[in-house]
MDTraj code that builds the backbone (N, CA, C; nanometers):
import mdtraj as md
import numpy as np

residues = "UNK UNK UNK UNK UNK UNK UNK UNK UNK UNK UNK UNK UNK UNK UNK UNK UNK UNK UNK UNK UNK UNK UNK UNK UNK UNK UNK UNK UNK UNK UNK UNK UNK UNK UNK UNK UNK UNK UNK UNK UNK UNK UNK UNK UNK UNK UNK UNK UNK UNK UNK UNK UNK UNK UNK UNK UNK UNK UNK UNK UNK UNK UNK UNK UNK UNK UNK UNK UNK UNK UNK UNK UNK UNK UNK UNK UNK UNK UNK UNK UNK UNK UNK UNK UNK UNK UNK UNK UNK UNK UNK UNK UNK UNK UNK UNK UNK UNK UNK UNK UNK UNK UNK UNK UNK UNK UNK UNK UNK UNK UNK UNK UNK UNK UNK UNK UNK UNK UNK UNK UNK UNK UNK UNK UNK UNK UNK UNK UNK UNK UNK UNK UNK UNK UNK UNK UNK UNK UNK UNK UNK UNK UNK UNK UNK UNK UNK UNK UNK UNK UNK UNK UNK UNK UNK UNK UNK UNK UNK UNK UNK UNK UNK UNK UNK UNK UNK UNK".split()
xyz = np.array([
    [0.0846, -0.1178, 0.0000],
    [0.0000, 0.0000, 0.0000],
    [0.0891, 0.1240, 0.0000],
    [0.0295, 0.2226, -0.0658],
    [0.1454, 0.3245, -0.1046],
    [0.1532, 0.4392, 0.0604],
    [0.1624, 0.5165, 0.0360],
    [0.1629, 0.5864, 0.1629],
    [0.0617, 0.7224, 0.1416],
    [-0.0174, 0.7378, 0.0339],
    [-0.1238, 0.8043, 0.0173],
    [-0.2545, 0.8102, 0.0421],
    [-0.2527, 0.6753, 0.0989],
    [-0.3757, 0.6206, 0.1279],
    [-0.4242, 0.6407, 0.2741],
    [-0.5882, 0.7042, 0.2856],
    [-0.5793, 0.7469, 0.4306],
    [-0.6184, 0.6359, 0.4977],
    [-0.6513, 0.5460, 0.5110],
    [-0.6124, 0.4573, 0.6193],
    [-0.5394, 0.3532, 0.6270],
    [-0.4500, 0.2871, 0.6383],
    [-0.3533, 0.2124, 0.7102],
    [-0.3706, 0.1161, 0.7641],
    [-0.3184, -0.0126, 0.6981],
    [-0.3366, -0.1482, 0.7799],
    [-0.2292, -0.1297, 0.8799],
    [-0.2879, -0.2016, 0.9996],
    [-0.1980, -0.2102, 1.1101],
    [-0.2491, -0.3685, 1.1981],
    [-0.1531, -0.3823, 1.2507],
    [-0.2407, -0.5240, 1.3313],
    [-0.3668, -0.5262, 1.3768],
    [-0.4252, -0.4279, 1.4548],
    [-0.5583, -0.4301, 1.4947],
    [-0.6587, -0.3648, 1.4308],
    [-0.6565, -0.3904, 1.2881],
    [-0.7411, -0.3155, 1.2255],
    [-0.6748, -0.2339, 1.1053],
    [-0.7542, -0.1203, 1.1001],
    [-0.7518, 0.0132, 1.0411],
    [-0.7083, 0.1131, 1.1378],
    [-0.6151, 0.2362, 1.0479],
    [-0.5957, 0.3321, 1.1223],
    [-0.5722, 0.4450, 1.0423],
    [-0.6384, 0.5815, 1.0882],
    [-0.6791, 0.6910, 1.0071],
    [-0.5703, 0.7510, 0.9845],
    [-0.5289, 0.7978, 0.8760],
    [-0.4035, 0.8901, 0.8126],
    [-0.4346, 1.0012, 0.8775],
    [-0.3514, 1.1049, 0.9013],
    [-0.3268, 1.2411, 0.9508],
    [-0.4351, 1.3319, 0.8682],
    [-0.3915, 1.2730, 0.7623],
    [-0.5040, 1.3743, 0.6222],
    [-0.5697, 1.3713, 0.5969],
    [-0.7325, 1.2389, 0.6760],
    [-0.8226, 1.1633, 0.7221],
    [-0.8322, 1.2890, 0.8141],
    [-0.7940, 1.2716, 0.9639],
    [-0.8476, 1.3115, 1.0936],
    [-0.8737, 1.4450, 1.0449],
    [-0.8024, 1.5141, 0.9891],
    [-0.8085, 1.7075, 0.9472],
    [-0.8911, 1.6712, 0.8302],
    [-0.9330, 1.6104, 0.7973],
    [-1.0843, 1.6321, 0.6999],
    [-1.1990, 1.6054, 0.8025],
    [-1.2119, 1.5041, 0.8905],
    [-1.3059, 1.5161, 0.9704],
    [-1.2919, 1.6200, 1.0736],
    [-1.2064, 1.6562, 1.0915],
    [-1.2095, 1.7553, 1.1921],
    [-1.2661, 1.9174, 1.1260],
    [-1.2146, 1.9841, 0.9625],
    [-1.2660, 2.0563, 0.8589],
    [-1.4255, 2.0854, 0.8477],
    [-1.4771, 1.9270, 0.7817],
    [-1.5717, 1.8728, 0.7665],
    [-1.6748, 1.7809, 0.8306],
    [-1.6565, 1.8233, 1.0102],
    [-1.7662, 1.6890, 1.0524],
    [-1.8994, 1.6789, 0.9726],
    [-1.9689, 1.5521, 1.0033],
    [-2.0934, 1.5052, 0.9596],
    [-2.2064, 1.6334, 0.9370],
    [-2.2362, 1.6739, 1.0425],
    [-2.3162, 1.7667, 1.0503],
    [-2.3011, 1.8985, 0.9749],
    [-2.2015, 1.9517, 0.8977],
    [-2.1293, 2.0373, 0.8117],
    [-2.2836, 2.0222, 0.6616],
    [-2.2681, 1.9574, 0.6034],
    [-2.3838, 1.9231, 0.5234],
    [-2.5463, 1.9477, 0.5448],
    [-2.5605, 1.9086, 0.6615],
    [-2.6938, 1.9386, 0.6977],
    [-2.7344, 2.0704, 0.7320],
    [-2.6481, 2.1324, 0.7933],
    [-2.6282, 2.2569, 0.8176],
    [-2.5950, 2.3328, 0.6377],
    [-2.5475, 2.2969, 0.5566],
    [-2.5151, 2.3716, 0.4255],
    [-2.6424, 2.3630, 0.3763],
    [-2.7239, 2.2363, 0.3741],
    [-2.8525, 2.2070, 0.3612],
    [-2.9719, 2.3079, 0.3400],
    [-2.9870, 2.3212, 0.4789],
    [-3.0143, 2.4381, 0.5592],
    [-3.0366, 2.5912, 0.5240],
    [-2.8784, 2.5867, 0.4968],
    [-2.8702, 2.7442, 0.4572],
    [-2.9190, 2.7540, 0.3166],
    [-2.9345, 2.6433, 0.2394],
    [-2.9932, 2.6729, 0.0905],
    [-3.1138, 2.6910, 0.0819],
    [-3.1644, 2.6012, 0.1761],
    [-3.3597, 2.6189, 0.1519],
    [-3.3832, 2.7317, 0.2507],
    [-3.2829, 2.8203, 0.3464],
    [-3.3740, 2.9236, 0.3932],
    [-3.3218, 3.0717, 0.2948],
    [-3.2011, 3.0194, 0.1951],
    [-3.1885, 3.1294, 0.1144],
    [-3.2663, 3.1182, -0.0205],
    [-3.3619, 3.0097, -0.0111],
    [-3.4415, 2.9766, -0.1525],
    [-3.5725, 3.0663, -0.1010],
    [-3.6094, 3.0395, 0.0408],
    [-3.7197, 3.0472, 0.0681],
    [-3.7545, 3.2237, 0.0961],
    [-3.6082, 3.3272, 0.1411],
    [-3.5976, 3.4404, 0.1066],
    [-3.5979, 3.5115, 0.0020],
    [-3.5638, 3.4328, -0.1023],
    [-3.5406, 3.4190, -0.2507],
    [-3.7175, 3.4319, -0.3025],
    [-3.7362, 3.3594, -0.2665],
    [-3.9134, 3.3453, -0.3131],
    [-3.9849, 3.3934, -0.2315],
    [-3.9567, 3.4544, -0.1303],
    [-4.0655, 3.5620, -0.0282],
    [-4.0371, 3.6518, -0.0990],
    [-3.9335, 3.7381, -0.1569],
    [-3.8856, 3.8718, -0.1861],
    [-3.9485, 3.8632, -0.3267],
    [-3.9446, 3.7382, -0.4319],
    [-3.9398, 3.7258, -0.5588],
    [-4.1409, 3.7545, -0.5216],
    [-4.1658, 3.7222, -0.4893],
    [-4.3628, 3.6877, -0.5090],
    [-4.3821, 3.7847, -0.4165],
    [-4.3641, 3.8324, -0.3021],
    [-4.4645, 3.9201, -0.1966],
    [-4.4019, 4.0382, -0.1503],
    [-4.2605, 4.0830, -0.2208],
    [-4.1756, 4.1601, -0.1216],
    [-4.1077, 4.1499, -0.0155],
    [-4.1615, 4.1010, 0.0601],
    [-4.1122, 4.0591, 0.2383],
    [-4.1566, 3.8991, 0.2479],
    [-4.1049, 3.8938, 0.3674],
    [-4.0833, 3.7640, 0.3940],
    [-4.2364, 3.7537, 0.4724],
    [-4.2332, 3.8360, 0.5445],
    [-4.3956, 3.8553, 0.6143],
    [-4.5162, 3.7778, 0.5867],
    [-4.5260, 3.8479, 0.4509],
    [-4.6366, 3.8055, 0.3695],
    [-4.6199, 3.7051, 0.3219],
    [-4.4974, 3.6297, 0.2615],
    [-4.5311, 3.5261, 0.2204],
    [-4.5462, 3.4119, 0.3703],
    [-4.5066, 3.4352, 0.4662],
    [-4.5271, 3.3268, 0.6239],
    [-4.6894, 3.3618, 0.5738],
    [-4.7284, 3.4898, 0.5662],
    [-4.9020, 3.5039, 0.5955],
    [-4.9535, 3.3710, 0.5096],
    [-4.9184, 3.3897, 0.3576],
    [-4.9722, 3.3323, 0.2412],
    [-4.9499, 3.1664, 0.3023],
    [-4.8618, 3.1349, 0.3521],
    [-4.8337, 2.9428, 0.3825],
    [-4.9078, 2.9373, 0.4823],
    [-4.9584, 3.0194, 0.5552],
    [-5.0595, 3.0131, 0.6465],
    [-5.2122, 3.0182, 0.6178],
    [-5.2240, 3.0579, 0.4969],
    [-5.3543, 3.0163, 0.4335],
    [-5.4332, 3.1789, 0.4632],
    [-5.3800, 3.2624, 0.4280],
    [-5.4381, 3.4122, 0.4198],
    [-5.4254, 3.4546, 0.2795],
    [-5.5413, 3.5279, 0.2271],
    [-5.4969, 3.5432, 0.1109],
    [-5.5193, 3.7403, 0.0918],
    [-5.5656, 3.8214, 0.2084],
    [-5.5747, 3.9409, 0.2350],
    [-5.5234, 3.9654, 0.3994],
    [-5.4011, 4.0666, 0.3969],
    [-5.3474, 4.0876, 0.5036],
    [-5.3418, 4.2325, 0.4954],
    [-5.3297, 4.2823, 0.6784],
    [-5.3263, 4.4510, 0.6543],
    [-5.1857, 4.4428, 0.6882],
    [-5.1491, 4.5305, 0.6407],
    [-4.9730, 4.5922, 0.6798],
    [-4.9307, 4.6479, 0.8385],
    [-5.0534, 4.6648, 0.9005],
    [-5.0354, 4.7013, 0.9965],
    [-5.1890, 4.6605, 1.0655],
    [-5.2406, 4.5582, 1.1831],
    [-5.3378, 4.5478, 1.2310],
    [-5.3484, 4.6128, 1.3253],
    [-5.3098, 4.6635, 1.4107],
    [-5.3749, 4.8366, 1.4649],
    [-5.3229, 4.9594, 1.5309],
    [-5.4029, 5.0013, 1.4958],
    [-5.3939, 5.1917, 1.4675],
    [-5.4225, 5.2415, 1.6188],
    [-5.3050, 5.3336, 1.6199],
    [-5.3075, 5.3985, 1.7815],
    [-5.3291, 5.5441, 1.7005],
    [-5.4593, 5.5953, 1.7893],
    [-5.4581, 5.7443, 1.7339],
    [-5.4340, 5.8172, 1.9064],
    [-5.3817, 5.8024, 1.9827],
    [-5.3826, 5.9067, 2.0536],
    [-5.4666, 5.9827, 2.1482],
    [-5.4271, 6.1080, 2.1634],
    [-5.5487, 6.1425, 2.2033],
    [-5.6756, 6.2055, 2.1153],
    [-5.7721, 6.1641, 2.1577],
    [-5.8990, 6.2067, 2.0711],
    [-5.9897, 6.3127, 2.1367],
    [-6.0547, 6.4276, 2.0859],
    [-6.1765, 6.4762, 2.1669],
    [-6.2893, 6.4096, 2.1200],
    [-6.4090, 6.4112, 2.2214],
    [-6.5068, 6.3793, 2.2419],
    [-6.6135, 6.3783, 2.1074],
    [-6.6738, 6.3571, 2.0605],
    [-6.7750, 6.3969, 1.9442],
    [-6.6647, 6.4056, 1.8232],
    [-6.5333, 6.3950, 1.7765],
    [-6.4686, 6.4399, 1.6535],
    [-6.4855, 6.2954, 1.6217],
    [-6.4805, 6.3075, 1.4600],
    [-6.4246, 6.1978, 1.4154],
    [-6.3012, 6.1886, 1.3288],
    [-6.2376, 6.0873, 1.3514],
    [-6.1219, 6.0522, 1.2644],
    [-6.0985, 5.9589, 1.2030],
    [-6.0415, 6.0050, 1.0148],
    [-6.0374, 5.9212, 0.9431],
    [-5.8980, 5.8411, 0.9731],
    [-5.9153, 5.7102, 0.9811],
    [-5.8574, 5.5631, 0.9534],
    [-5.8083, 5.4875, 0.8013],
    [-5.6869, 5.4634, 0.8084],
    [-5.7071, 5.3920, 0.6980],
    [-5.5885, 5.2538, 0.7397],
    [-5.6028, 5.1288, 0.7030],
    [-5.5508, 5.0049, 0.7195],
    [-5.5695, 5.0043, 0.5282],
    [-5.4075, 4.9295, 0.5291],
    [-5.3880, 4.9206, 0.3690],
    [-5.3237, 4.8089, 0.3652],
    [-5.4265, 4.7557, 0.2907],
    [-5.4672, 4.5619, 0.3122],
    [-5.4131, 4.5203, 0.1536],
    [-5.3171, 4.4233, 0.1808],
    [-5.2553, 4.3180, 0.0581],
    [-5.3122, 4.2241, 0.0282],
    [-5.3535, 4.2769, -0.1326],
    [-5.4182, 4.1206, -0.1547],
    [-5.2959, 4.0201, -0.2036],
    [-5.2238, 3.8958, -0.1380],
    [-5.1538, 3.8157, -0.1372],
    [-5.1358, 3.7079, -0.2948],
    [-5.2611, 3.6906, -0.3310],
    [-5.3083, 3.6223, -0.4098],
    [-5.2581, 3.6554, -0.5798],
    [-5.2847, 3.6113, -0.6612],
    [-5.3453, 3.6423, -0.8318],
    [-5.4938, 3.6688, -0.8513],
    [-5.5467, 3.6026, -0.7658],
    [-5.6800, 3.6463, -0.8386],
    [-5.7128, 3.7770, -0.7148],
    [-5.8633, 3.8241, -0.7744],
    [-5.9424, 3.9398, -0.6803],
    [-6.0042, 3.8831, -0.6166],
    [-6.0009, 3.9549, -0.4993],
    [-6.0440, 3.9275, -0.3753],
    [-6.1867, 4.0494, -0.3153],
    [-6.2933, 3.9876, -0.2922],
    [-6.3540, 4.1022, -0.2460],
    [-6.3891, 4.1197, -0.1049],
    [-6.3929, 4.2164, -0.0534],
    [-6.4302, 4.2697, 0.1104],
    [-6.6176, 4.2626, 0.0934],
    [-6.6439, 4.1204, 0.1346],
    [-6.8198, 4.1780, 0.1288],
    [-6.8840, 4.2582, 0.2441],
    [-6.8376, 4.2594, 0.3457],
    [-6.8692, 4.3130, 0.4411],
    [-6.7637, 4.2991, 0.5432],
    [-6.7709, 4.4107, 0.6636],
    [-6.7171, 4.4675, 0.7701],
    [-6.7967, 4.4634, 0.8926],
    [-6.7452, 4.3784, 1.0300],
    [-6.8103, 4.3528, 1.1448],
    [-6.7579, 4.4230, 1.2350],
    [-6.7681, 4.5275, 1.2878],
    [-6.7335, 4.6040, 1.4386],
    [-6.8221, 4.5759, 1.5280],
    [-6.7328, 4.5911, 1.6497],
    [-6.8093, 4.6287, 1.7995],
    [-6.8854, 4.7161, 1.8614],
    [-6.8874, 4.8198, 1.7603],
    [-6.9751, 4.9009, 1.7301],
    [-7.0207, 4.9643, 1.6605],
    [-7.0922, 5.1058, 1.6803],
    [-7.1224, 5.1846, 1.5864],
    [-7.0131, 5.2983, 1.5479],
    [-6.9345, 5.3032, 1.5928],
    [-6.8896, 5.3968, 1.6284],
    [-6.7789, 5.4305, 1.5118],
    [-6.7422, 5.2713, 1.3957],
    [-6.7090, 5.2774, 1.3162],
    [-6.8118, 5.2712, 1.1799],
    [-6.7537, 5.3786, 1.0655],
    [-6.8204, 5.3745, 0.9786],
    [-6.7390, 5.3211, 0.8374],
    [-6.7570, 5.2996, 0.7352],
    [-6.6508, 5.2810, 0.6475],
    [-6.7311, 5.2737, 0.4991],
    [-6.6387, 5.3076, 0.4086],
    [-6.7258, 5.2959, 0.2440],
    [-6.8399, 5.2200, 0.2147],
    [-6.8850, 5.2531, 0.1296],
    [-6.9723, 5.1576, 0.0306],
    [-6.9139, 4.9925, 0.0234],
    [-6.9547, 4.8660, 0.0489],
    [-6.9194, 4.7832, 0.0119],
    [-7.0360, 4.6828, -0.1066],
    [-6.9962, 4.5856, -0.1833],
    [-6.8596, 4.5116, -0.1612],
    [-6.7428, 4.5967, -0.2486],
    [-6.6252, 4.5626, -0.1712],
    [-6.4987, 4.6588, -0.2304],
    [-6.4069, 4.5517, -0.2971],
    [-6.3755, 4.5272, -0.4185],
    [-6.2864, 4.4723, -0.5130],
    [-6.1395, 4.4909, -0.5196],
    [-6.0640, 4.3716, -0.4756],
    [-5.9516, 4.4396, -0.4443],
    [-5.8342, 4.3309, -0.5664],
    [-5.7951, 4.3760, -0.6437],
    [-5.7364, 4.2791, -0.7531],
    [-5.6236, 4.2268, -0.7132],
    [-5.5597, 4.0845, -0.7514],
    [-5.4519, 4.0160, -0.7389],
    [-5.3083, 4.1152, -0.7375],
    [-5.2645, 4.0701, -0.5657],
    [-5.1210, 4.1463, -0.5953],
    [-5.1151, 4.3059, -0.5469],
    [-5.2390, 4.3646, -0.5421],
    [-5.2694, 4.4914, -0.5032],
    [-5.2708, 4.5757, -0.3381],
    [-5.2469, 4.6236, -0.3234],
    [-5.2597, 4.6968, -0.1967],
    [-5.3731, 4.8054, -0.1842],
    [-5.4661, 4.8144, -0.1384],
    [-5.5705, 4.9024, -0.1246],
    [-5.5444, 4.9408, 0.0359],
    [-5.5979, 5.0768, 0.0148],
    [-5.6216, 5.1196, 0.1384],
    [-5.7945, 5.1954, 0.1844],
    [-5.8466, 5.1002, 0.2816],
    [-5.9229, 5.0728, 0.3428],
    [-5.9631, 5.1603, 0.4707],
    [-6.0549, 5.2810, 0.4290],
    [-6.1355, 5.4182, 0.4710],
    [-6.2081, 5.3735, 0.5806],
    [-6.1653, 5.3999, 0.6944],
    [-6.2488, 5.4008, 0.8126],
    [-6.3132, 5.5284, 0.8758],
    [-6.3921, 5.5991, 0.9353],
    [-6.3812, 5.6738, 0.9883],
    [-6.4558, 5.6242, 1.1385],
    [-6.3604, 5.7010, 1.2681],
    [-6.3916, 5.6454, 1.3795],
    [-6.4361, 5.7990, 1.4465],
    [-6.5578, 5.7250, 1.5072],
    [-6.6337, 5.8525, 1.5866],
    [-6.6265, 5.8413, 1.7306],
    [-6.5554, 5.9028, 1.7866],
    [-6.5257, 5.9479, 1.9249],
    [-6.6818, 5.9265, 2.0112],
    [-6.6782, 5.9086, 2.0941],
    [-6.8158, 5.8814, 2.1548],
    [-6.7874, 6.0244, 2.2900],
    [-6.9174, 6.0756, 2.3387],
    [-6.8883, 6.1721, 2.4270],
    [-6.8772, 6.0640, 2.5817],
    [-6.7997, 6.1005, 2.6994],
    [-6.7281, 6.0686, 2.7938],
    [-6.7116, 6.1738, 2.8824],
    [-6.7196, 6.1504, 2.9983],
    [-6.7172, 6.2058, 3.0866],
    [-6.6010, 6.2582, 3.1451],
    [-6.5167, 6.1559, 3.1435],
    [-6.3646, 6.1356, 3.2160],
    [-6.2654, 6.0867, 3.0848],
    [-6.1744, 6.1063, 3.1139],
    [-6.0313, 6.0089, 2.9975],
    [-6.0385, 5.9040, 2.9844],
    [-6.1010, 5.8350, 2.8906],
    [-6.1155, 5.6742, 2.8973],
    [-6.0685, 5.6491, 2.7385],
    [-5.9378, 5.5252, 2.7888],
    [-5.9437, 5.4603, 2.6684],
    [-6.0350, 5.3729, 2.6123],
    [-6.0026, 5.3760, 2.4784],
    [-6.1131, 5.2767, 2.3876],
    [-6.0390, 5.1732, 2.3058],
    [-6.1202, 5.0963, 2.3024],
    [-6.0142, 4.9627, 2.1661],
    [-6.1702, 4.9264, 2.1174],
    [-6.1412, 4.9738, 1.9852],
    [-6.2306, 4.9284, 1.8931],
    [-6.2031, 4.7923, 1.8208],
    [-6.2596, 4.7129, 1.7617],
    [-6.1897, 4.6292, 1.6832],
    [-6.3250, 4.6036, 1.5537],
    [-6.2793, 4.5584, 1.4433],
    [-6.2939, 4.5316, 1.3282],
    [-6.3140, 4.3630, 1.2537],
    [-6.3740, 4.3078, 1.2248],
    [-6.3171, 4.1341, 1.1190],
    [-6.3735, 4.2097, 0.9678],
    [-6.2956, 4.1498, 0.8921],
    [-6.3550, 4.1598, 0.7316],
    [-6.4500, 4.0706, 0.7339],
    [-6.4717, 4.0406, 0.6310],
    [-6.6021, 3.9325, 0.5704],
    [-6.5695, 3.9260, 0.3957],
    [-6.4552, 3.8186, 0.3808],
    [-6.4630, 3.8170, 0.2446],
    [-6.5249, 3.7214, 0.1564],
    [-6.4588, 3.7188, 0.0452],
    [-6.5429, 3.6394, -0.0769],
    [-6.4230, 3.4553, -0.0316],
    [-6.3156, 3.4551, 0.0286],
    [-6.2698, 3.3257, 0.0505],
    [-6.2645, 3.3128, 0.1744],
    [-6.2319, 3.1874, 0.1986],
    [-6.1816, 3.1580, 0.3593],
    [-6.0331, 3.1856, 0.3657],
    [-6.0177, 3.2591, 0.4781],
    [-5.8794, 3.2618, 0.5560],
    [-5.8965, 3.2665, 0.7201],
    [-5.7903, 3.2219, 0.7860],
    [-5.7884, 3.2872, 0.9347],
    [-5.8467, 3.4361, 1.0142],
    [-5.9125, 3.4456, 1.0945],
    [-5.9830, 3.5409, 1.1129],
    [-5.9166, 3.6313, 1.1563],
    [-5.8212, 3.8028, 1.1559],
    [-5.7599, 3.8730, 1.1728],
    [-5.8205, 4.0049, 1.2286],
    [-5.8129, 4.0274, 1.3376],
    [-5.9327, 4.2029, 1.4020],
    [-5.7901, 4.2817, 1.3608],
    [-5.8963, 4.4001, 1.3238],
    [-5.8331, 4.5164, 1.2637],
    [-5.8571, 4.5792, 1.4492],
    [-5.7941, 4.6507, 1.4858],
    [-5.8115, 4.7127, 1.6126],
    [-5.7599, 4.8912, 1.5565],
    [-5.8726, 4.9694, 1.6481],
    [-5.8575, 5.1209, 1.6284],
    [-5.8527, 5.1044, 1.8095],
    [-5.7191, 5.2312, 1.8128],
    [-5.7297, 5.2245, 2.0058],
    [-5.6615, 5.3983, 1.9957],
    [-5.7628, 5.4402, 2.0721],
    [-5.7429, 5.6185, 2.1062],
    [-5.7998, 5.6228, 2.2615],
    [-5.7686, 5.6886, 2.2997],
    [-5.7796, 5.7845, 2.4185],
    [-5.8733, 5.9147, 2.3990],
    [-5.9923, 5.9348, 2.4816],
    [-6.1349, 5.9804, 2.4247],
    [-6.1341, 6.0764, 2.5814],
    [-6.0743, 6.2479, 2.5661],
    [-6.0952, 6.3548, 2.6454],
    [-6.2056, 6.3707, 2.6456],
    [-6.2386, 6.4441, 2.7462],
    [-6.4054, 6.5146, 2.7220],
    [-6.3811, 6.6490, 2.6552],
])
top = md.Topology()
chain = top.add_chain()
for i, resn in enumerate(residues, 1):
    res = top.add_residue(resn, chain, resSeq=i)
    for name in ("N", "CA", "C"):
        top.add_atom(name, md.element.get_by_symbol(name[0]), res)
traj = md.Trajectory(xyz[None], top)
């Protein structure tokens, strides 16, 4: 046997060449799985950025959403009593095809919002007109409003939340 060869007959066996041990030591086992790894989470950044922009949206989309807001809720601050203030949540449609908003469920009245049903086309970002009416109050009380869509598919159910602080 020549002397290139990394392992070595010896009486009890086999025995690892020098130039053997510094490849496993370079390269342990786990080196691969780990390279593995780093390909499918740079494929999978690769194709969040390539289809949705962010990575965000596409976690939303494998989660079975096909309309997401960019932001689910809106802090306005302080509010006076009787004003109202316009809202807007600017909702991604995730998808290719259109998606429509058939209706809007609040906790109260207190939100009003467009004409529906609202048509929102594949790929698009619309932004979604609320206006929130301050209720009169006696004392400083916060409020948390909240919101569900009602669309034309099934997805996971997501509250839009409006939260202000209501002076007299």
């Amino acid at each position: 046997m020549g002397s290139m060869t990394l392992a070595m007959m010896t009486e009890g066996g086999t025995e690892t060449s020098g130039n053997a041990k510094v490849a496993r030591w370079i390269f342990p086992p786990y080196v691969g799985v780990i390279a593995m790894l780093g390909v499918a989470v740079t494929l999978f950044v690769w194709w969040s950025y390539a289809n949705f922009g962010d990575i965000r949206s596409s976690w939303f989309y494998l989660n079975g959403y096909h309309l997401i807001a960019e932001e689910y809720q809106v802090e306005l601050g302080k509010v006076a009593a009787g004003e109202n203030v316009p809202v807007t949540f600017r909702l991604k449609n995730l998808t290719g095809k259109t998606v429509f908003l058939l209706g809007i469920k609040s906790d109260c009245s207190c939100l009003a919002t467009a004409e529906l049903p609202i048509e929102i086309p594949g790929g698009s970002v619309f932004g979604l007109e609320m206006l929130f009416q301050a209720e009169q109050v006696d004392i400083e009380t916060e409020v948390v409003r909240w919101s569900i869509l009602n669309l034309n598919v099934d997805q996971p159910i997501r509250l839009l939340e409006i939260r202000a602080v209501v002076v007299p």
